[in-house]
N, C-alpha and C positions, 0 to 999 in steps of 0.2 A: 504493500500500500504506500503510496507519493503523501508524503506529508502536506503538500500542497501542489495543485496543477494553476500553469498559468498559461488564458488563453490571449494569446496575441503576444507577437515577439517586436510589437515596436520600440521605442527607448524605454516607453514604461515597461512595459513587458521585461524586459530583457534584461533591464536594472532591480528591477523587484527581485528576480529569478539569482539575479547575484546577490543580494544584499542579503537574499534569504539562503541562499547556500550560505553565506556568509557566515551563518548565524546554524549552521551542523544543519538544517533541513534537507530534506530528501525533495525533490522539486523536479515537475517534468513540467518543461516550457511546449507547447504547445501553439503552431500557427498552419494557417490552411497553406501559406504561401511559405516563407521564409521571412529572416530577418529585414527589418527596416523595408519591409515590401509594399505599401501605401504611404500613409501619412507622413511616418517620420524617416522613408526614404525621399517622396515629394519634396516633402518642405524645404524653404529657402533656408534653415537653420541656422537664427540670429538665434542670441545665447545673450539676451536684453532683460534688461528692469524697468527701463525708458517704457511709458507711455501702457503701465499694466492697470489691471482693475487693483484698487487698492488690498483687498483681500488677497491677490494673486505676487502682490510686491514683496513680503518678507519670506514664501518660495522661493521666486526668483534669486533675490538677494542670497539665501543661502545656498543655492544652485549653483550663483558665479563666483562664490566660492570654493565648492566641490569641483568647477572647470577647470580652475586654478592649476589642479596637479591631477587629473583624470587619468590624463593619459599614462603619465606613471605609473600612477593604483594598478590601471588595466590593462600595462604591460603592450600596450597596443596605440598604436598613432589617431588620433582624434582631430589633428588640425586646427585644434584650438588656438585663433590667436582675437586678443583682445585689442581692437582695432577703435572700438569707439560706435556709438550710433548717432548718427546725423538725420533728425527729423526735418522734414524740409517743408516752410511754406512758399507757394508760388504767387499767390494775390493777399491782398490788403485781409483779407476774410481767413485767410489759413493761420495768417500771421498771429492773430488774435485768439486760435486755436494753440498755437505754438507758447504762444505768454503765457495762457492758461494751464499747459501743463507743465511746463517750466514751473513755474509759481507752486503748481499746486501739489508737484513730488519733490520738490525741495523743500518741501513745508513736513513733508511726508518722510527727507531723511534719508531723501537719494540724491549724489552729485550727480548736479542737472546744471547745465550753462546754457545762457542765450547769445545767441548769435544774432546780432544784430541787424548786422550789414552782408550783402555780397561780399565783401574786403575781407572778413571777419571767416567766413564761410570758406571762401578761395585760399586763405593762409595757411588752413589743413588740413584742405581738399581740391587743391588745383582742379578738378577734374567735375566739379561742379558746373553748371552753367551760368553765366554773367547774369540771367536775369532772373534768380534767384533770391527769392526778397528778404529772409531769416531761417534760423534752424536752432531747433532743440541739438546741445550735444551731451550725449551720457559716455564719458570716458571709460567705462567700465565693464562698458556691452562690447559684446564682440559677435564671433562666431564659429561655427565647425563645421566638419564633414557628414553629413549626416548616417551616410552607409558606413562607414569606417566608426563610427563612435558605434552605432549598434552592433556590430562586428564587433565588436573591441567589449563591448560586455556580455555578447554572447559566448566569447570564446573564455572569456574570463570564469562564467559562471561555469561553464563545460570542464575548466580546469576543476572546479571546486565540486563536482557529481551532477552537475542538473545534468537529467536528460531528457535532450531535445527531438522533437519528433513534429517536423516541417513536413509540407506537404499533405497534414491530415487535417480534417476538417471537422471539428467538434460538431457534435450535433443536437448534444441534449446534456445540461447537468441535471443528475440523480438529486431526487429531494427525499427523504424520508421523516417522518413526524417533524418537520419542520429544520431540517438540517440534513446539509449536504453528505450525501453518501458516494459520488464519484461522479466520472464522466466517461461521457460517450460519446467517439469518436467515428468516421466513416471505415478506420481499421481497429476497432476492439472498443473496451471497458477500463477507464483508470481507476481504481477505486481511492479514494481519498476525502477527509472530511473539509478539508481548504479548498479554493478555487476563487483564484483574484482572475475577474472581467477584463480585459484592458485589449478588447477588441476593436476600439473604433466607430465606423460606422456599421459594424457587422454585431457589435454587443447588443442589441436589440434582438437582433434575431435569436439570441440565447437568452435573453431575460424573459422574454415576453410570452413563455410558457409558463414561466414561476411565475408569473403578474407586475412583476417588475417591468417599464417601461421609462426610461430615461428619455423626454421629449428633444429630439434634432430636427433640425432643418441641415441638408447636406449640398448644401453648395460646392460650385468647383473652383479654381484658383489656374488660370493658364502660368504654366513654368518654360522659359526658355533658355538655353544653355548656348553659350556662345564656346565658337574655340579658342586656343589659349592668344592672350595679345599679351605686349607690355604692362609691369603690373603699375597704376596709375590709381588705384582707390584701395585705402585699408579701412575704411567704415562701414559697417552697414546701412542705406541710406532706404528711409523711409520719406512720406508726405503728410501731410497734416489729415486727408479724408483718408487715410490708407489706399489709393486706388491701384498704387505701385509701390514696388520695394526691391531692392537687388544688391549685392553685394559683387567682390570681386574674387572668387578663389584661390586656393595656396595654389591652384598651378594654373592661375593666369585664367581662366574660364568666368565669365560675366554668367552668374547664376539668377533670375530676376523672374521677377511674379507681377501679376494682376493684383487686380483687388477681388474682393469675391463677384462672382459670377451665377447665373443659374445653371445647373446641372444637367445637360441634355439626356442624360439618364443612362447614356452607354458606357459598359464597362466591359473589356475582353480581357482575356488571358490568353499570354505566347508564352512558348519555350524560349526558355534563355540558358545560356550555363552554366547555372543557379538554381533552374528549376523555371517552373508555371512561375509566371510572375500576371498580374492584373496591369493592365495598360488600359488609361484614360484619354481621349482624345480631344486637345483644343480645337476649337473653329478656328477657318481663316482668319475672321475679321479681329476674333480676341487675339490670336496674334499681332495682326499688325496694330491693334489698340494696347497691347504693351510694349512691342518697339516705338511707338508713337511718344507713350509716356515716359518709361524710362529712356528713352532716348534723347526728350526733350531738356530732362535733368541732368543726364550724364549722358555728353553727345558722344564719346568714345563706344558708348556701347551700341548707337546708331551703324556706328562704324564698321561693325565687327561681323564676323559671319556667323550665322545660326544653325550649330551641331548638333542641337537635339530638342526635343521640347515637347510635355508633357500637361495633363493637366492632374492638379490633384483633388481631391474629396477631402469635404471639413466638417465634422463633425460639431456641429457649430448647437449650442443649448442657448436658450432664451435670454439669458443673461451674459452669456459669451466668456463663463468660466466653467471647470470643471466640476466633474462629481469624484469624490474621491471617499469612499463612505464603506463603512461595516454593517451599518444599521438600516439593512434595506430589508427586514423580513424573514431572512432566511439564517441561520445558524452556519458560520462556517464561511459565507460569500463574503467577497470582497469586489466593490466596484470601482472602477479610475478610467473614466472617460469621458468626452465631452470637453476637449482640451482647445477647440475652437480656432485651431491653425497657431495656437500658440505655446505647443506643449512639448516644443523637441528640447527649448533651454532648461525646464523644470524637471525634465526626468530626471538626473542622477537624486533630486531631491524627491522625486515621486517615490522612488525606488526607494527609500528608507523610510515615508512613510505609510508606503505600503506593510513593510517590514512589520511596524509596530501596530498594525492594524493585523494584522493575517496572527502576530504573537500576543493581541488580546491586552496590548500595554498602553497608556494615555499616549498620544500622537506626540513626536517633538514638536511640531509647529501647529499652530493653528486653523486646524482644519473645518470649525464650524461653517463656514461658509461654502462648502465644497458637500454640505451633504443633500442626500437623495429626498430627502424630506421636503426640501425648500422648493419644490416643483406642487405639492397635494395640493396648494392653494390657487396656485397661477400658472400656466404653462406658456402664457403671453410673450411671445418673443421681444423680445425690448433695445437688445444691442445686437451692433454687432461685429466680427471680427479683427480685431486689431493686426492678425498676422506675423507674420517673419520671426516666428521664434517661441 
């Protein structure tokens, strides 16, 4: 019997699965595809505190601490480097978006600077555009690799006994008088009385036989990947309405996103290899509406040629933060998802309070805000995704 099974091997997945080996558990990670195979292979993977829901900011914060020396820990390269995030307004109207959050998370206890001027902006970030009117900068934010960091603690956890088992597709957790008795897979039965969610947008399709329904809206995100040029930008650069955001890669590659988009609702799977992997497809038009935008901000990127490009799925909750919760009903369950296209910076901190949810011990951080409860009232979508990280 697996002391505990985890379904889904994205960063949260995959950092749980370590943090709880970590900890002598017996743990089989579990994913229908492989590691970092949607979400938090997608994502732009900023590794930011700039511009979170205030609930989601002392996460963060202890996150980009753990970035710090990650790769160490995990014996494995992560590309972490801590370049800074540049939030950028374009008109008179963004600008005043920009003072407001400036003001209002340095009031909160995050180094946050205003950038004033274009002058101010261009001094370091050449690579800006002249008509560029101000910018939030958070010194502290940065970013990673996103397939190489989930690699990097899959392999970790592997070192420590989890066993992993990709390419199977759960189908059903076991409930018995009110607590988890195992899982079932499309190739057998795990028996175990643990079983941490951190499926994405596919965790519904497991809850929603237990009566648990975590409310989404799953919008997509067009990603485009350039090939590699001179490296000319170390920040991650976002906008004041989120409509774009991109950064520049450890090996030279303009990695950069839309804002959210509606989801034409197709999703395939090809061989790679790696295995099945799930491929989401942009429109033309949402392509050239994000070389349109990020190109108008960083014209370098206008420049450059387009190597690959993808769209991703967001798992996007009403309030545009997670669920991260024990107390959903069931004995035994653990839920973490609903991470709203901003969940790749928080995992190594997911991942440990996951830990202390699955071992039955008060949370290190304060997780009130992240529980499953706070949906029986309203399920009213209200925000929405902030993005890149």
């Amino acid at each position: 019997m697996a002391d505990v099974v985890i379904i889904g091997a994205g960063i949260s997945g995959s950092s749980s699965a370590y943090e709880l080996a970590r900890e002598g558990l017996d743990v089989v990670l579990v994913d229908r595809f492989g590691p970092a195979a949607m979400a938090s292979g997608w994502t732009l993977a900023g590794v930011r505190q700039s511009g979170r829901h205030p609930a989601e900011l002392p996460l963060a914060k202890a996150a980009v601490d753990i970035w710090a020396t990650l790769a160490d820990e995990l014996d494995s390269p992560t590309h972490y480097r801590r370049g800074g995030n540049l939030r950028l307004a374009r008109t008179p109207e963004e600008a005043a978006v920009i003072e407001d959050i400036v003001r209002d998370q340095t009031a909160a206890g995050l180094e946050l600077k205003l950038l004033k001027t274009n002058k101010d902006i261009r001094e370091i970030a050449p690579a800006i555009a002249e008509h560029v009117l101000t910018a939030s900068l958070c010194p502290t934010d940065g970013s990673a690799d996103p397939s190489s960091t989930v690699l990097g603690f899959v392999r970790a956890a592997e070192r420590l006994g989890v066993k992993t088992r990709f390419g199977e597709r759960v189908l059903s957790i076991e409930v018995e008088d009110g607590r988890v008795t195992g899982v079932v897979t499309d190739q057998g039965r795990i028996p175990t009385r643990k079983v941490v969610v951190a499926a994405g947008i596919f965790g519904n399709e497991i809850l929603r036989p237990l009566g648990i329904d975590v409310p989404l809206q799953i919008p997509m995100v067009t990603v485009l990947r350039s090939a590699p040029v001179d490296a000319v930008l170390t920040q991650v650069i976002g906008v004041a309405n989120a409509d774009c955001a991109g950064r520049q890669e450890y090996n030279g590659r303009f990695r950069v996103t839309s804002g959210l988009q509606d989801w034409h609702g197709g999703l395939s799977e090809t061989r790679t290899e790696v295995g099945t992997r799930p491929r989401v497809l942009p429109t033309g038009q949402s392509m050239a509406e994000v070389v349109d935008l990020f190109g108008d901000i960083v014209p370098a990127f206008a420049a450059a040629q387009i190597e690959d490009y993808w769209a991703g799925l967001i798992d996007l909750t009403p309030d545009a933060i997670p669920v991260i919760d024990a107390d959903v009903g069931i004995e035994g369950l653990v839920v973490t998802m609903g991470f709203s296209g901003h969940g790749f910076c928080l995992g190594p901190i997911t991942g440990k309070l996951v830990s202390d949810l699955v071992r039955e011990r008060p949370a290190r951080l304060a997780i009130e805000p992240f529980k499953y409860s706070r949906f029986h009232n309203s399920r009213e979508f209200t925000e929405g995704a902030t993005l890149h990280g």
